[in-house]
Backbone and ligand atoms as CSV (ligand in chain L), in Angstrom:
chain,resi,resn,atom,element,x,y,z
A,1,UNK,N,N,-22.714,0.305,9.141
A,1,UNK,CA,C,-21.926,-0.740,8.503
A,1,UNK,C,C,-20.518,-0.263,8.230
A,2,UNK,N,N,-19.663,-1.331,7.543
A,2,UNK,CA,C,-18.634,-1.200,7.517
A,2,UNK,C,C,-18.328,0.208,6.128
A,3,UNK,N,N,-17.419,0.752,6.203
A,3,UNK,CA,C,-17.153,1.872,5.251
A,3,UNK,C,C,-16.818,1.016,3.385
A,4,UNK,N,N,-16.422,0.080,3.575
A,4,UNK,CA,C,-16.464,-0.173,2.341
A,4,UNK,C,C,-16.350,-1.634,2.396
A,5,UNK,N,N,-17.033,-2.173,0.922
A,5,UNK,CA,C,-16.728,-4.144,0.889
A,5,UNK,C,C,-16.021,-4.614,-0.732
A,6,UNK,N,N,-15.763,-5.222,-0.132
A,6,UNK,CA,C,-14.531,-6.053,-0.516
A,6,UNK,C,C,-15.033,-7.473,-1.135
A,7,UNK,N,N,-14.631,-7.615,-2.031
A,7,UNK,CA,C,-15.142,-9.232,-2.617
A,7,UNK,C,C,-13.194,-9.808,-2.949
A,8,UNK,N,N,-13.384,-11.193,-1.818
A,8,UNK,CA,C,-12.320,-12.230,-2.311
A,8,UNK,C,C,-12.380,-13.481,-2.680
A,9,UNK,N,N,-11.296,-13.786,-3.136
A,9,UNK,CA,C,-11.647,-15.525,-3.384
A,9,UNK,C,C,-10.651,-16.370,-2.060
A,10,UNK,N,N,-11.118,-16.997,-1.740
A,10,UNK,CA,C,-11.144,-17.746,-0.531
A,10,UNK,C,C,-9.040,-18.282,-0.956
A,11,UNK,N,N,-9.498,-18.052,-1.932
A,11,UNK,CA,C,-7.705,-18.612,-2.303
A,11,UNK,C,C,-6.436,-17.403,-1.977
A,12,UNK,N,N,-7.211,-16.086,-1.730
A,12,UNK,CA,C,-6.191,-15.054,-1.415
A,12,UNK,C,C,-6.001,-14.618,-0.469
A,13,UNK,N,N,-4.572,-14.405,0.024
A,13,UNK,CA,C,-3.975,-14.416,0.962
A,13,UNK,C,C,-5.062,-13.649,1.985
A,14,UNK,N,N,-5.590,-13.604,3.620
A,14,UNK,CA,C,-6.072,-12.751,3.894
A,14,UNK,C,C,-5.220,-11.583,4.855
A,15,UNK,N,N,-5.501,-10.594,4.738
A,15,UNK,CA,C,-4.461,-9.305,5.560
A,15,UNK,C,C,-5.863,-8.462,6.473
A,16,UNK,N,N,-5.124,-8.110,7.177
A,16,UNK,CA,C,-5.784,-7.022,8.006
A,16,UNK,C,C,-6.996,-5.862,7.525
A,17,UNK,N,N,-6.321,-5.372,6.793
A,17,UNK,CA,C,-7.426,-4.731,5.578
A,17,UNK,C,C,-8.650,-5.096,5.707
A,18,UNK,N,N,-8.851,-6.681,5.314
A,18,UNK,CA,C,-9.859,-7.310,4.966
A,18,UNK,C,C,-11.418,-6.494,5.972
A,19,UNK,N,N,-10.733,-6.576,7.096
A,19,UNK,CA,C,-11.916,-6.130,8.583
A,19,UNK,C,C,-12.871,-7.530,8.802
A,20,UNK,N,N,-13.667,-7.567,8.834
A,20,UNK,CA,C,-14.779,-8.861,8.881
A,20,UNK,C,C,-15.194,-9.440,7.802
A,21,UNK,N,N,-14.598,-10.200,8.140
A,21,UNK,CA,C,-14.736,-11.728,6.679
A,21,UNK,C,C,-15.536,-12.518,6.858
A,22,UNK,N,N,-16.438,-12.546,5.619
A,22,UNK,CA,C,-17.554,-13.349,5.504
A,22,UNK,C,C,-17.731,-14.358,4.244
A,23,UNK,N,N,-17.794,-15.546,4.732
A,23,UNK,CA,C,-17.816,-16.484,3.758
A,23,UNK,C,C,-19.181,-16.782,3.201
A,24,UNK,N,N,-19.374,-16.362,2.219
A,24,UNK,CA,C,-20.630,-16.272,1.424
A,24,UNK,C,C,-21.120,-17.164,0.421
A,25,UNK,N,N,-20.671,-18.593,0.668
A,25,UNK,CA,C,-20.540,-19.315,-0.790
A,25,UNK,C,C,-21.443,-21.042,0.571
A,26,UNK,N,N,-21.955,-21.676,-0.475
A,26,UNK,CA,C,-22.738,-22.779,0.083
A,26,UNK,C,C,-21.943,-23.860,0.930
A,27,UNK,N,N,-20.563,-23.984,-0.060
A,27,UNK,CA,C,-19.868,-24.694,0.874
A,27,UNK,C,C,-18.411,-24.418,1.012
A,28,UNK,N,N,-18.188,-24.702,2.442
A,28,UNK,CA,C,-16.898,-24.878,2.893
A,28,UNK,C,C,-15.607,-25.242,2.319
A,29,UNK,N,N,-14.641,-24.648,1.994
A,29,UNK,CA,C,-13.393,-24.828,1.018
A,29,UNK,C,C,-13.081,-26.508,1.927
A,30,UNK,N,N,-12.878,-28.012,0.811
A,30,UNK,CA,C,-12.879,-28.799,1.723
A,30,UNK,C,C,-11.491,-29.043,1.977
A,31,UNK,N,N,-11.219,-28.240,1.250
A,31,UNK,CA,C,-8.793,-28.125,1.298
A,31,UNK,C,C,-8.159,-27.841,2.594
A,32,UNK,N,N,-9.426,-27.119,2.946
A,32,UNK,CA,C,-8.857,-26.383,4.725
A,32,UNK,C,C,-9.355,-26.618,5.594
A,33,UNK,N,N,-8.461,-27.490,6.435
A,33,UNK,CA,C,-9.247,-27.681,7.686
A,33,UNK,C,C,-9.557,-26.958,8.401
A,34,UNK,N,N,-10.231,-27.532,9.266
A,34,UNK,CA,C,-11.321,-26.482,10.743
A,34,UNK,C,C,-10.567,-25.273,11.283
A,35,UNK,N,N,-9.059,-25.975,11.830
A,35,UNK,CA,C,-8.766,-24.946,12.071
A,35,UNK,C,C,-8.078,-23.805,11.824
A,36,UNK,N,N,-7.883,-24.066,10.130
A,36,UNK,CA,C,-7.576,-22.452,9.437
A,36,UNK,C,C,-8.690,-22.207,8.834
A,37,UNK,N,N,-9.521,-22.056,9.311
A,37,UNK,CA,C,-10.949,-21.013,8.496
A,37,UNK,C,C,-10.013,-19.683,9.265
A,38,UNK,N,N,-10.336,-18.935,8.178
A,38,UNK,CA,C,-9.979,-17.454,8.449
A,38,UNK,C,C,-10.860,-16.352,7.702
A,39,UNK,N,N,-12.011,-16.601,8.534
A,39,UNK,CA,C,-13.306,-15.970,8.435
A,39,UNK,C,C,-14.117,-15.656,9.866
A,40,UNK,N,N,-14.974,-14.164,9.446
A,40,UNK,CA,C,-15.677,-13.893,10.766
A,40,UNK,C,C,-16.378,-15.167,11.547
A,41,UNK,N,N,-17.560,-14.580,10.001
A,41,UNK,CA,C,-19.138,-15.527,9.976
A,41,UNK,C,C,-18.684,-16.579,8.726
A,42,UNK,N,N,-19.690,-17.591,8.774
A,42,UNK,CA,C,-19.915,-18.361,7.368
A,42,UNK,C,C,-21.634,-18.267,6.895
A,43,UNK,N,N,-21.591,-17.426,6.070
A,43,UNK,CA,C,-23.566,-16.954,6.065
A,43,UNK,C,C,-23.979,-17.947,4.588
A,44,UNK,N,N,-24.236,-18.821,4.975
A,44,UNK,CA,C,-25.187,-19.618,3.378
A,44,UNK,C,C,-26.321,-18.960,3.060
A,45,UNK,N,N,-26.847,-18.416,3.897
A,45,UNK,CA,C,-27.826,-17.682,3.287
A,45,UNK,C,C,-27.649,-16.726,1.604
A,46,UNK,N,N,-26.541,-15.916,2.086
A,46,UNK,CA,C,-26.260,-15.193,1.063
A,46,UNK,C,C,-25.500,-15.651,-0.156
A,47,UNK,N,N,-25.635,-17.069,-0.603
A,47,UNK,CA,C,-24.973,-18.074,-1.509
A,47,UNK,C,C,-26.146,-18.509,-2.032
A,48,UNK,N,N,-26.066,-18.351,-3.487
A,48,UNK,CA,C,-27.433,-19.254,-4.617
A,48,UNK,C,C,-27.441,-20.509,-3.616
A,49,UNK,N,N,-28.864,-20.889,-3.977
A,49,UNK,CA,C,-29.359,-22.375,-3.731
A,49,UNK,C,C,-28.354,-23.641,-4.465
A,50,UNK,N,N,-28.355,-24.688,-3.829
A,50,UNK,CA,C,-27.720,-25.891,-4.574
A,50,UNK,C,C,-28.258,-25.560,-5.663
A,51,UNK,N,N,-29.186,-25.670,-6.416
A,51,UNK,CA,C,-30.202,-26.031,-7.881
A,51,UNK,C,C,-29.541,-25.046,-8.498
A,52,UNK,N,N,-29.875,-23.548,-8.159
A,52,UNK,CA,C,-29.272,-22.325,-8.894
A,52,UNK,C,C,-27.367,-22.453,-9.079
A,53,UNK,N,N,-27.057,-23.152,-8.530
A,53,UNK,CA,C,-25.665,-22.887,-8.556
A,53,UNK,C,C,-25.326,-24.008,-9.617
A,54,UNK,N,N,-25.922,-25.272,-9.129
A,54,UNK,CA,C,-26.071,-26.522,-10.100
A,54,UNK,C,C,-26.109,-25.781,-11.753
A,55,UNK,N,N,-27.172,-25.044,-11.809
A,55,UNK,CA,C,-27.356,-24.995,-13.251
A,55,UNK,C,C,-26.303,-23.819,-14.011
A,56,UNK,N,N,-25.975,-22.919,-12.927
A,56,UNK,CA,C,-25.452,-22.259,-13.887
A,56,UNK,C,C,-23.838,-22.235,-13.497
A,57,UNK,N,N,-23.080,-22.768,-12.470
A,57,UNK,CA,C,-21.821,-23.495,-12.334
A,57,UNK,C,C,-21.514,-24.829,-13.222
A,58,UNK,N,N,-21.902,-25.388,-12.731
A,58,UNK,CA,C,-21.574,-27.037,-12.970
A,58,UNK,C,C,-22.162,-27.503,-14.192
A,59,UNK,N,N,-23.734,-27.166,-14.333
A,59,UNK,CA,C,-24.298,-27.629,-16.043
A,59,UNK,C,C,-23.843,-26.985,-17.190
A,60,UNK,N,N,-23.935,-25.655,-16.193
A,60,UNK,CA,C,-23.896,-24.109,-17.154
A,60,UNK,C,C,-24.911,-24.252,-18.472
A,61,UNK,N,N,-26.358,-24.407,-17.766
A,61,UNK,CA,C,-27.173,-24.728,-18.508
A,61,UNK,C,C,-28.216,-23.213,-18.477
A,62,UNK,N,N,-27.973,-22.237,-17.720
A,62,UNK,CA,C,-28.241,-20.771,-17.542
A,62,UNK,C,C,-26.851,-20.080,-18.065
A,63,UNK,N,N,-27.435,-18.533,-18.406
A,63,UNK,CA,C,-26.145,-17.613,-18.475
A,63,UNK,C,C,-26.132,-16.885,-16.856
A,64,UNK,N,N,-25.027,-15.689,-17.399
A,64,UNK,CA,C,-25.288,-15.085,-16.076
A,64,UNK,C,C,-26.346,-14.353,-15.967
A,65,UNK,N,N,-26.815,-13.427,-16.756
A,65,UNK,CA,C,-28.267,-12.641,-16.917
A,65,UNK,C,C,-29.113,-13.482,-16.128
A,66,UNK,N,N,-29.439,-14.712,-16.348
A,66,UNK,CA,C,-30.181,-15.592,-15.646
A,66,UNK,C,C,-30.244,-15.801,-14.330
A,67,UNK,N,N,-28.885,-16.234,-14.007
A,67,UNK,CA,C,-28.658,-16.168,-12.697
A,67,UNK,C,C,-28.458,-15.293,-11.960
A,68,UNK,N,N,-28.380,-14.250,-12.332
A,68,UNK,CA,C,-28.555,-12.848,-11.644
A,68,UNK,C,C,-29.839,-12.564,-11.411
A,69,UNK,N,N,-30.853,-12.889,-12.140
A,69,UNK,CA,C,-32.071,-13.101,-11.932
A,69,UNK,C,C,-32.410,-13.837,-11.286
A,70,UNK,N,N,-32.541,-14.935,-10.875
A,70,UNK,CA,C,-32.781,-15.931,-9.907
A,70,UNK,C,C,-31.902,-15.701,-8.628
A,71,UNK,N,N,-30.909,-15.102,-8.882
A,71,UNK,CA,C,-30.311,-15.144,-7.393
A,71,UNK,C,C,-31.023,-14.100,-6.607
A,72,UNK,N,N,-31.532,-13.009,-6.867
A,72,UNK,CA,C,-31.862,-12.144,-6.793
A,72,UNK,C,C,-33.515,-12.127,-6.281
A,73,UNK,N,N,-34.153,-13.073,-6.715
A,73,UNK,CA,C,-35.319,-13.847,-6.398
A,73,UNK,C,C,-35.179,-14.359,-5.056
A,74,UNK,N,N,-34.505,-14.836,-5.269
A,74,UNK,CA,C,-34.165,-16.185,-3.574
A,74,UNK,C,C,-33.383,-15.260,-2.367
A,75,UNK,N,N,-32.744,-14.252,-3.118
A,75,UNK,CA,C,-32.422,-13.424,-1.926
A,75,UNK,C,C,-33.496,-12.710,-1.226
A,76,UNK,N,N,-34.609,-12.301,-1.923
A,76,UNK,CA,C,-35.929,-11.195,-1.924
A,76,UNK,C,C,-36.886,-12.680,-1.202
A,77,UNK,N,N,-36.693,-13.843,-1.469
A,77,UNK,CA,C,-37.490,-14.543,-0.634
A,77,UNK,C,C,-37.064,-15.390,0.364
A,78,UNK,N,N,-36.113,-15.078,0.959
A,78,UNK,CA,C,-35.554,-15.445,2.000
A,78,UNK,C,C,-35.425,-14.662,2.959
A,79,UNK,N,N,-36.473,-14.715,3.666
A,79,UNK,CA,C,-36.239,-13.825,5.102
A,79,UNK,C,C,-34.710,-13.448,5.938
A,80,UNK,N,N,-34.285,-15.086,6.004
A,80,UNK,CA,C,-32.958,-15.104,6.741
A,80,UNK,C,C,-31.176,-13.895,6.150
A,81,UNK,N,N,-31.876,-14.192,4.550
A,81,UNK,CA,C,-31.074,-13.473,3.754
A,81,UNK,C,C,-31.115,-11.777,3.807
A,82,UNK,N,N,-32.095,-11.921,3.862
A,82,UNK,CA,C,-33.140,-10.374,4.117
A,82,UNK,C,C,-32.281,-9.413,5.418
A,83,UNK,N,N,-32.760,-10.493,6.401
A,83,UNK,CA,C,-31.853,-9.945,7.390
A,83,UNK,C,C,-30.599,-9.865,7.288
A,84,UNK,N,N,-29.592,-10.550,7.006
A,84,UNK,CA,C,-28.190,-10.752,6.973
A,84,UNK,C,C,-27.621,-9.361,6.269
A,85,UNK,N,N,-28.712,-9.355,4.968
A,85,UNK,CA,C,-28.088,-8.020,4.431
A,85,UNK,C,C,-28.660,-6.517,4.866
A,86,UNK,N,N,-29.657,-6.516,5.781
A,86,UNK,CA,C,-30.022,-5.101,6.362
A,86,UNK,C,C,-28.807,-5.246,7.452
A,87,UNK,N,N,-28.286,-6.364,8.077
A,87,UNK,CA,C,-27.655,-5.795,9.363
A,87,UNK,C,C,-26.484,-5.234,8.758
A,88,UNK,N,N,-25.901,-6.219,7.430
A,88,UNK,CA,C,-24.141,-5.415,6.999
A,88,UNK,C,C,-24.734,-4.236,6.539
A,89,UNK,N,N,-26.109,-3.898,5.914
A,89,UNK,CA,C,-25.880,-2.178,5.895
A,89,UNK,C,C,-26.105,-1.222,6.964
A,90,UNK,N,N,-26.275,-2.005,8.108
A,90,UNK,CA,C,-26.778,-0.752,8.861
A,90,UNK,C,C,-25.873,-0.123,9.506
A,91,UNK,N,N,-25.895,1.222,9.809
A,91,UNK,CA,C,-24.990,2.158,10.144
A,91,UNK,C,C,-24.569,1.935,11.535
A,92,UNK,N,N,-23.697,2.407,12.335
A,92,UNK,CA,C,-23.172,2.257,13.583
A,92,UNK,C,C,-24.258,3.289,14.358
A,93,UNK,N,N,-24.446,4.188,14.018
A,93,UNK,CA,C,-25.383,5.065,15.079
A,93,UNK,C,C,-27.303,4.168,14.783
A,94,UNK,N,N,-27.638,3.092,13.822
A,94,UNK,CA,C,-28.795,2.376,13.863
A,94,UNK,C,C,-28.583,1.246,14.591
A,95,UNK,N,N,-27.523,1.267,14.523
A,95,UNK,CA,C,-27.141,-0.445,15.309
A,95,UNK,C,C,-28.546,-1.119,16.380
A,96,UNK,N,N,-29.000,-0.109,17.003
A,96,UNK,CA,C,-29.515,-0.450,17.728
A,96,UNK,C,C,-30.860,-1.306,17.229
A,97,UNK,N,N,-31.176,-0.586,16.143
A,97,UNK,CA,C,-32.765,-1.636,15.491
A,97,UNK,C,C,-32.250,-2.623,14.852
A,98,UNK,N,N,-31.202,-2.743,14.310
A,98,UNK,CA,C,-30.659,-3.930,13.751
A,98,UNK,C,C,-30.175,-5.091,15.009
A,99,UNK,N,N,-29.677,-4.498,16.092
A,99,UNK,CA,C,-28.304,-5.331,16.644
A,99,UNK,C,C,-29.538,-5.039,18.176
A,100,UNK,N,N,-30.829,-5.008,18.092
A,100,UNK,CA,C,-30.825,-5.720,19.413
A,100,UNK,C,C,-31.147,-6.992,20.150
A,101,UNK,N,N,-30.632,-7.453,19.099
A,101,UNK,CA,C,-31.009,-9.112,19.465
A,101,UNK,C,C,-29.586,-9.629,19.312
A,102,UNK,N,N,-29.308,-10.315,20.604
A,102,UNK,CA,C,-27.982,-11.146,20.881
A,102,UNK,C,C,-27.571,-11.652,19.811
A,103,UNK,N,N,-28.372,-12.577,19.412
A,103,UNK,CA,C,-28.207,-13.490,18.111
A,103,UNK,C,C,-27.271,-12.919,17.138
A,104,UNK,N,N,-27.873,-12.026,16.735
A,104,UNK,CA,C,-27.590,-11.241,15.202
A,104,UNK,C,C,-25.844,-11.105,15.393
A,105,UNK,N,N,-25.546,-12.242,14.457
A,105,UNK,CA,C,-24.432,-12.514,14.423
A,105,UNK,C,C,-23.514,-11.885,13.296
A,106,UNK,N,N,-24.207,-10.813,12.725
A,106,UNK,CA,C,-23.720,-9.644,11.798
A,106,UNK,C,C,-23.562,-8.516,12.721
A,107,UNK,N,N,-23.760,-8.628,13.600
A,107,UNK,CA,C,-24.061,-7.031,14.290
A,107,UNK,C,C,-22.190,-6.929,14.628
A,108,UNK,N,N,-21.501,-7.586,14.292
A,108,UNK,CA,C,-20.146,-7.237,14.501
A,108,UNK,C,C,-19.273,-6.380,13.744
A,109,UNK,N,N,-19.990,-6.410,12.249
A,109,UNK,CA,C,-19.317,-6.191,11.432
A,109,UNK,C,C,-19.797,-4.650,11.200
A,110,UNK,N,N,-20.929,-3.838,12.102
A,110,UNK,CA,C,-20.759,-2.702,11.526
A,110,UNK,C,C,-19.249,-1.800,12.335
A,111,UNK,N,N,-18.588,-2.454,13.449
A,111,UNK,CA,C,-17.468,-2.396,14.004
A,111,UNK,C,C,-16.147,-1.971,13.177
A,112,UNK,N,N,-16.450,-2.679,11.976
A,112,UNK,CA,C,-14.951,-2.827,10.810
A,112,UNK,C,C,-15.135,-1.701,10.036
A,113,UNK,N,N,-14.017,-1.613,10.065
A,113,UNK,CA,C,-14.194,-0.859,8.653
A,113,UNK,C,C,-14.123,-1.192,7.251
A,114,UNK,N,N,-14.069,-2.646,7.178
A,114,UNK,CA,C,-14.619,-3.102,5.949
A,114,UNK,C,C,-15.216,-4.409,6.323
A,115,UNK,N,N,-15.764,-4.717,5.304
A,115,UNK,CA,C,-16.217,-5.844,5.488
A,115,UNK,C,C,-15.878,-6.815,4.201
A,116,UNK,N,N,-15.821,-7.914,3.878
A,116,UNK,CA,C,-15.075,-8.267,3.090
A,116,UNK,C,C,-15.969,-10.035,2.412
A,117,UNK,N,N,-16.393,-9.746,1.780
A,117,UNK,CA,C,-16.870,-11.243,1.128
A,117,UNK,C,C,-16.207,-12.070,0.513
A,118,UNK,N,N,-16.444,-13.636,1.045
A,118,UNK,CA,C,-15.541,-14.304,0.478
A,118,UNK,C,C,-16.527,-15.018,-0.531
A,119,UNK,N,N,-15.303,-15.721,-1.824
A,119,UNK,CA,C,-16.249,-16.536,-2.603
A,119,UNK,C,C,-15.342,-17.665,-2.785
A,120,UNK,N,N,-15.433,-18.747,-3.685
A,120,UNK,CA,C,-14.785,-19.626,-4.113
A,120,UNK,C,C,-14.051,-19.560,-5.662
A,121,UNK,N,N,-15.085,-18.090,-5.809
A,121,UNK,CA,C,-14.708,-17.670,-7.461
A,121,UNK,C,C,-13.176,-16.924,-7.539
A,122,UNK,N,N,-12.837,-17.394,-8.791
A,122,UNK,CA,C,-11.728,-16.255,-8.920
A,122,UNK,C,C,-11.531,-14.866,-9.855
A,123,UNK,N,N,-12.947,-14.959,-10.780
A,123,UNK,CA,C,-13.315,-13.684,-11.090
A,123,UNK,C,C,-14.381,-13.562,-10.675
A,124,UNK,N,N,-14.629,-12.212,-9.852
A,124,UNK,CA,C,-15.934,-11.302,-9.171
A,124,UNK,C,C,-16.488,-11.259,-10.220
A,125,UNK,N,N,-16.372,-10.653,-11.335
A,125,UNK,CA,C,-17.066,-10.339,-12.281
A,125,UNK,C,C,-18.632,-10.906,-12.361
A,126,UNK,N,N,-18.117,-12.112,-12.442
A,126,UNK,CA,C,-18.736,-13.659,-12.429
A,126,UNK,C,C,-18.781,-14.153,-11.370
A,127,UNK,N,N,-19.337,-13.511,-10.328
A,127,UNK,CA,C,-19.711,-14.183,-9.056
A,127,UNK,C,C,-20.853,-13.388,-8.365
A,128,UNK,N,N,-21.425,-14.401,-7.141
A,128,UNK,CA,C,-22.848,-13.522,-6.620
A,128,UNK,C,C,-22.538,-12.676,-5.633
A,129,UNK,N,N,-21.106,-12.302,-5.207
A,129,UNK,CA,C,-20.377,-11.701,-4.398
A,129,UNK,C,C,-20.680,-10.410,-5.142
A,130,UNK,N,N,-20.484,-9.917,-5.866
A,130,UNK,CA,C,-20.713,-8.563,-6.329
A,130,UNK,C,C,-22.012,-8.500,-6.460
A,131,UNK,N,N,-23.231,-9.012,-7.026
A,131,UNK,CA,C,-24.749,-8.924,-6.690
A,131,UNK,C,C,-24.412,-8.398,-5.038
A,132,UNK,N,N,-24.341,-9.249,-3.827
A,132,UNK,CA,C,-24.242,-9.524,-2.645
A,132,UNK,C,C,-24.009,-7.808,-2.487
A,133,UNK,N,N,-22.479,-7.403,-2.649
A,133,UNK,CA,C,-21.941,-6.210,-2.368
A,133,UNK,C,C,-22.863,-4.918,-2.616
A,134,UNK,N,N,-23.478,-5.047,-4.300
A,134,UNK,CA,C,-24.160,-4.426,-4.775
A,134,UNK,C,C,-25.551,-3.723,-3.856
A,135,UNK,N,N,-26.714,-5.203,-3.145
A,135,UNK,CA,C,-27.289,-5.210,-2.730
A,135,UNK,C,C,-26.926,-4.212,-1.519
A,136,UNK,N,N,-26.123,-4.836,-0.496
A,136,UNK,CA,C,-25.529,-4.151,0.742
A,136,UNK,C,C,-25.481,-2.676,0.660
A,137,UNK,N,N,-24.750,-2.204,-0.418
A,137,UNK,CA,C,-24.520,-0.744,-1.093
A,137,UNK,C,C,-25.919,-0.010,-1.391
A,138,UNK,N,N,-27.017,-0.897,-1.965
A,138,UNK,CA,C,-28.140,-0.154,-2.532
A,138,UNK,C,C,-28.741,0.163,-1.298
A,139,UNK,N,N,-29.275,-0.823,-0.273
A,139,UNK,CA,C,-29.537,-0.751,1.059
A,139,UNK,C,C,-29.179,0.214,1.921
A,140,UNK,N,N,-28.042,0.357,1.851
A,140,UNK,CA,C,-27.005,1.393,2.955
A,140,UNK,C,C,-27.055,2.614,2.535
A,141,UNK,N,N,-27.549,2.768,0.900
A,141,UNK,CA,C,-27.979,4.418,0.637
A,141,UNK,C,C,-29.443,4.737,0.656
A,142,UNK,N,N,-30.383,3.599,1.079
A,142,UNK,CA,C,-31.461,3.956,1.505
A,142,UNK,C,C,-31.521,4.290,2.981
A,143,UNK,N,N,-31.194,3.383,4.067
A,143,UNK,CA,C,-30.688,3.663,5.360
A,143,UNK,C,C,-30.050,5.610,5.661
A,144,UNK,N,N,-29.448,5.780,4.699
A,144,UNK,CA,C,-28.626,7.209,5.009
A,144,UNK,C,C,-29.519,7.888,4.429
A,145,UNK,N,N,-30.230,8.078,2.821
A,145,UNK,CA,C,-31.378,8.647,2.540
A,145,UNK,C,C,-32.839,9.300,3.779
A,146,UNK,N,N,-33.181,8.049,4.847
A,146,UNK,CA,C,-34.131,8.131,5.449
A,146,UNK,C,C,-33.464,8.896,6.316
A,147,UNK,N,N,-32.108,8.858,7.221
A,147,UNK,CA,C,-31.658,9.617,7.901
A,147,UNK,C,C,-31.368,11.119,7.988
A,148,UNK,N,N,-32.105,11.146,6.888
A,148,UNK,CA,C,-31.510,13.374,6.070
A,148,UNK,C,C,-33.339,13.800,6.663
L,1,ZN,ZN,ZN,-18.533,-16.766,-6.240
């Protein structure tokens, strides 16, 4: 994977730095049209469910403790999610068990040297972008662990 990640908000400027940009949030900024997306992938997978986001965005009828909990749930039961985040951790010399299937439309990003999540938030703090990052990170030191 990429050497280090990056959490942005879809509102900041993007630069070179960035490496492979991934839009991680349920929906599409509707301010920008089609053809300035300035992103790799767009992965919903790795974005709370409508319901989870419902309650603790928009009702704010959860805290974050909560939703860190539940997001965290739905990531662990989502296969699709599952995958998305073994491929951004996997290393360039594993590529191969991760990236041998055409499809795997992450397999680009162990290329960058960063990789870069986008959100709609404007503090990380408070966003599932850092869970997201977190995850990727915990992953990628198990991956190098098994490799010793
Ligand atoms: Zn966010």
């Amino acid at each position: 994977m990429a050497n280090s990640i990056k959490i942005k908000s879809l509102k900041e400027q993007s630069e070179e730095s960035d490496g492979f940009r991934i839009l991680i949030a349920r929906y599409r900024p509707r301010y920008l049209p089609k053809y300035k997306e300035n992103w790799e992938q767009w992965c919903k997978d790795l974005a709370p469910s409508r319901c989870l986001w419902k309650d603790y965005l928009k009702d704010k009828k959860i805290d974050w403790a909560e939703y860190v909990r539940r997001f965290v749930l739905e990531i662990k039961n989502n296969p699709e999610a599952v995958e998305a985040l073994s491929t951004l951790a996997s290393t360039p010399d594993n590529d191969d068990e991760g990236c041998h299937q055409q499809h795997n439309k992450y397999c680009l990003s162990a290329k960058y040297e960063t990789v870069t999540l986008l959100c709609h938030c404007i503090d990380d703090k408070y966003c599932h972008g850092s869970l997201v990052k977190a995850m990727i990170e915990e992953l990628r030191e198990q991956v190098l662990a098994h490799k010793k």
